[in-house]
DRENPA-3360 file (N, C-alpha, C; in nm, 2 decimals, always signed):
BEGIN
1 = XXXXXXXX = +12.71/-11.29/-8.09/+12.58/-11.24/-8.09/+12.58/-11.10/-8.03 ~ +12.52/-11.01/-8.11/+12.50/-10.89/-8.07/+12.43/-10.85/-7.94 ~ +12.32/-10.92/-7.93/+12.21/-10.90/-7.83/+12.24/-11.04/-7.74 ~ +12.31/-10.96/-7.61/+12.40/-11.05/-7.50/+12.29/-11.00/-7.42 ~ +12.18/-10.87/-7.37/+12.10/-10.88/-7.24/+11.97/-10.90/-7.33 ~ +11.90/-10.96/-7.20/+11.73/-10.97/-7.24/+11.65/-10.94/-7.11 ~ +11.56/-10.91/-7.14/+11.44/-10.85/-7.05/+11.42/-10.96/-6.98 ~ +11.37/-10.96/-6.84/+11.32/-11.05/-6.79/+11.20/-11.11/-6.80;
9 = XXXXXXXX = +11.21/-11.25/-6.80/+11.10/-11.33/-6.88/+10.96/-11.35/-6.78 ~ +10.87/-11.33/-6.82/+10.70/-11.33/-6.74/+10.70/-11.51/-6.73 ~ +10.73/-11.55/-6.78/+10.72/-11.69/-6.71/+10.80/-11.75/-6.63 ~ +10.87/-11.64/-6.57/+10.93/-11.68/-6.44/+10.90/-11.64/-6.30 ~ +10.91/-11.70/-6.23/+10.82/-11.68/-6.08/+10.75/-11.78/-6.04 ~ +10.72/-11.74/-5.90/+10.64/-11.86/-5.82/+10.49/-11.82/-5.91 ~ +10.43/-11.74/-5.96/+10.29/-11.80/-6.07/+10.31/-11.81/-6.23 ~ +10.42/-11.87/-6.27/+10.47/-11.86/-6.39/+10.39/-11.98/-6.48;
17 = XXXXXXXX = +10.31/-12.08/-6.35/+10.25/-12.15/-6.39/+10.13/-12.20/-6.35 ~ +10.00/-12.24/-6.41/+9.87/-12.21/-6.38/+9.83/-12.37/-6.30 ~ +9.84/-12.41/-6.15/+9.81/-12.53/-6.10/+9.69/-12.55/-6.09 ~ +9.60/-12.67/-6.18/+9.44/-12.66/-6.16/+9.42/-12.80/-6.03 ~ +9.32/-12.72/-5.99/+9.28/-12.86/-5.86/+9.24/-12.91/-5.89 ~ +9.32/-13.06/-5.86/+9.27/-13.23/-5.91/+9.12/-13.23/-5.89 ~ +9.04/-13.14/-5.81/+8.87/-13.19/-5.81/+8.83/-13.17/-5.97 ~ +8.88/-13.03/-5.98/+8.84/-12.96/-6.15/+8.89/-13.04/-6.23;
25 = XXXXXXXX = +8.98/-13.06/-6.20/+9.03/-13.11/-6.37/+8.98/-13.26/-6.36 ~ +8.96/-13.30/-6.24/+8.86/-13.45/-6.29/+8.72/-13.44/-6.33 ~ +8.65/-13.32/-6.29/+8.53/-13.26/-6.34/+8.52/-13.22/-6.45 ~ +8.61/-13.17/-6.51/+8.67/-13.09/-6.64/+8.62/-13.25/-6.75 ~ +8.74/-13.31/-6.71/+8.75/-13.49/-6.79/+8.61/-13.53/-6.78 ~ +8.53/-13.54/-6.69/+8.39/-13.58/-6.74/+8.31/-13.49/-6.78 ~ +8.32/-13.37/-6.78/+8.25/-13.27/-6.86/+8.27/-13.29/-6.98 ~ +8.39/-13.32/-7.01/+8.45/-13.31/-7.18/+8.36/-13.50/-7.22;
33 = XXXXXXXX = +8.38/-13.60/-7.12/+8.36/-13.73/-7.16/+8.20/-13.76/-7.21 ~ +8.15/-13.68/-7.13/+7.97/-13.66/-7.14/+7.94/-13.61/-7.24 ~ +8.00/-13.51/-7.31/+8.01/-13.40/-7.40/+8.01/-13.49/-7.50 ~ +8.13/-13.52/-7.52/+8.18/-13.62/-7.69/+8.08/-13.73/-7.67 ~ +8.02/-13.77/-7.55/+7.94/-13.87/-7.59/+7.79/-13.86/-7.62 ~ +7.76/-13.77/-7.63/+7.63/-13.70/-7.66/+7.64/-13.61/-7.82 ~ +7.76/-13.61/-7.84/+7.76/-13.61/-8.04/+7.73/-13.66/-8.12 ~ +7.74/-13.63/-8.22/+7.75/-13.75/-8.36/+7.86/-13.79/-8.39;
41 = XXXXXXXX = +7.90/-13.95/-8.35/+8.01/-13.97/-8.38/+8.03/-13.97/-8.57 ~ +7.93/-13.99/-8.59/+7.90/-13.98/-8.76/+8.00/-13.90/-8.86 ~ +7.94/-13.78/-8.76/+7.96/-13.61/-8.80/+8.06/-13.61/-8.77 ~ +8.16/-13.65/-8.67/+8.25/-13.64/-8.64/+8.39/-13.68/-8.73 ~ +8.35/-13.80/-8.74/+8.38/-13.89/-8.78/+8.44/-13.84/-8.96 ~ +8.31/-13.79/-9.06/+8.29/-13.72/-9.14/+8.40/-13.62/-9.15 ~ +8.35/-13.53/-9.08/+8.45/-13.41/-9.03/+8.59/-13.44/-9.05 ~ +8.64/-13.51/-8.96/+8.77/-13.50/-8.96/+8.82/-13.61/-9.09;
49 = XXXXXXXX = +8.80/-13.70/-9.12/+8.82/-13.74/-9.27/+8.81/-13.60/-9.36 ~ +8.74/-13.56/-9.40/+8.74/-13.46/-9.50/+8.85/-13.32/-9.48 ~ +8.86/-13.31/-9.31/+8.96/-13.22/-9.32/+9.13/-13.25/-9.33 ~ +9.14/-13.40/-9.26/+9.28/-13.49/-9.33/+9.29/-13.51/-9.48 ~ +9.16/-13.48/-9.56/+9.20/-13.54/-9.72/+9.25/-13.38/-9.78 ~ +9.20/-13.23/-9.70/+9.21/-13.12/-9.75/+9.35/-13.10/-9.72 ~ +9.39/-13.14/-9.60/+9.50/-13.09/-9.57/+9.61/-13.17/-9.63 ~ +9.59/-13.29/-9.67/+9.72/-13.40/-9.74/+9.73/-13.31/-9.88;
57 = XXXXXXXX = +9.62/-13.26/-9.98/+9.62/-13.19/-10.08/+9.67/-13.04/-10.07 ~ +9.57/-13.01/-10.19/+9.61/-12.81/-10.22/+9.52/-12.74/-10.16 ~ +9.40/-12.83/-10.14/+9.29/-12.75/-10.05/+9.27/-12.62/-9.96 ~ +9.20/-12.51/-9.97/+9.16/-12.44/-9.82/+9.13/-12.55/-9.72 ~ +9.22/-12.53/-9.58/+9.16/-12.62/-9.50/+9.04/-12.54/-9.42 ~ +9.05/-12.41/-9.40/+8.96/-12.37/-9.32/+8.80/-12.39/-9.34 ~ +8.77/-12.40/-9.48/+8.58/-12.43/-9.42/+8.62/-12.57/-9.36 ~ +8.71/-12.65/-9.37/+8.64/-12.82/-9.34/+8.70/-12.79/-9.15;
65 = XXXXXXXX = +8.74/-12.74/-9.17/+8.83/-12.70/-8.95/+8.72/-12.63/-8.90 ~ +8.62/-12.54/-8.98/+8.51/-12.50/-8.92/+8.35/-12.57/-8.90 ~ +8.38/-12.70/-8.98/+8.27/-12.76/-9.04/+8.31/-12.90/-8.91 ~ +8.45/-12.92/-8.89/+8.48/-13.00/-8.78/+8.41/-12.96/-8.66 ~ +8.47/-12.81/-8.62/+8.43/-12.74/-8.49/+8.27/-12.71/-8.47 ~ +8.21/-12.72/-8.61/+8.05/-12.71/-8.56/+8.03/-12.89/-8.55 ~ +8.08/-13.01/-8.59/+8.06/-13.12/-8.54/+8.09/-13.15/-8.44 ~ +8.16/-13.04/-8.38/+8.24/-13.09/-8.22/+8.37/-13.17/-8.19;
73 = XXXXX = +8.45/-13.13/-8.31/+8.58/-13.23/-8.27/+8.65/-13.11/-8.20 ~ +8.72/-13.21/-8.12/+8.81/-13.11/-8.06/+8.98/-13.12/-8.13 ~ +9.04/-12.98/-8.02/+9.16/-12.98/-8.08/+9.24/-13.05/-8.06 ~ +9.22/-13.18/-7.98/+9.34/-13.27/-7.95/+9.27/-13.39/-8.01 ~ +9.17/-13.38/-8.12/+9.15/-13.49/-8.22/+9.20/-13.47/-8.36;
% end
């Protein structure tokens, strides 16, 4: 391999990584839990069917990923 040195990497160091306080991030989890539960599971529901049948095909996925995001799915659905 040609390229034997490399620059030194930003994600190294004592803040290389972002530690959130257990109070927040359990505040976080019920903010998000309150949240999904005050949707349309319907819509939701909807949503992400239509954007799994665009994406198994030839389809544009993007209007139905935008049509998700205005029903509120999130990205780890």
């Amino acid at each position: 391999n040609a390229f034997e040195e490399t620059a030194e990497s930003p994600l190294g160091g004592a803040g290389s990584f972002l530690k959130v306080d257990p109070q927040v991030e359990t505040e976080m989890i019920a903010d998000v839990a309150k949240w999904r539960s005050s949707r349309s599971e319907e819509a939701v529901s909807t949503a992400l069917q239509d954007l799994r049948d665009a994406a198994s095909g030839e389809e544009n996925i993007m209007p139905h990923t935008i049509a998700a995001a205005k029903a509120g799915v999130t990205t780890g659905e």
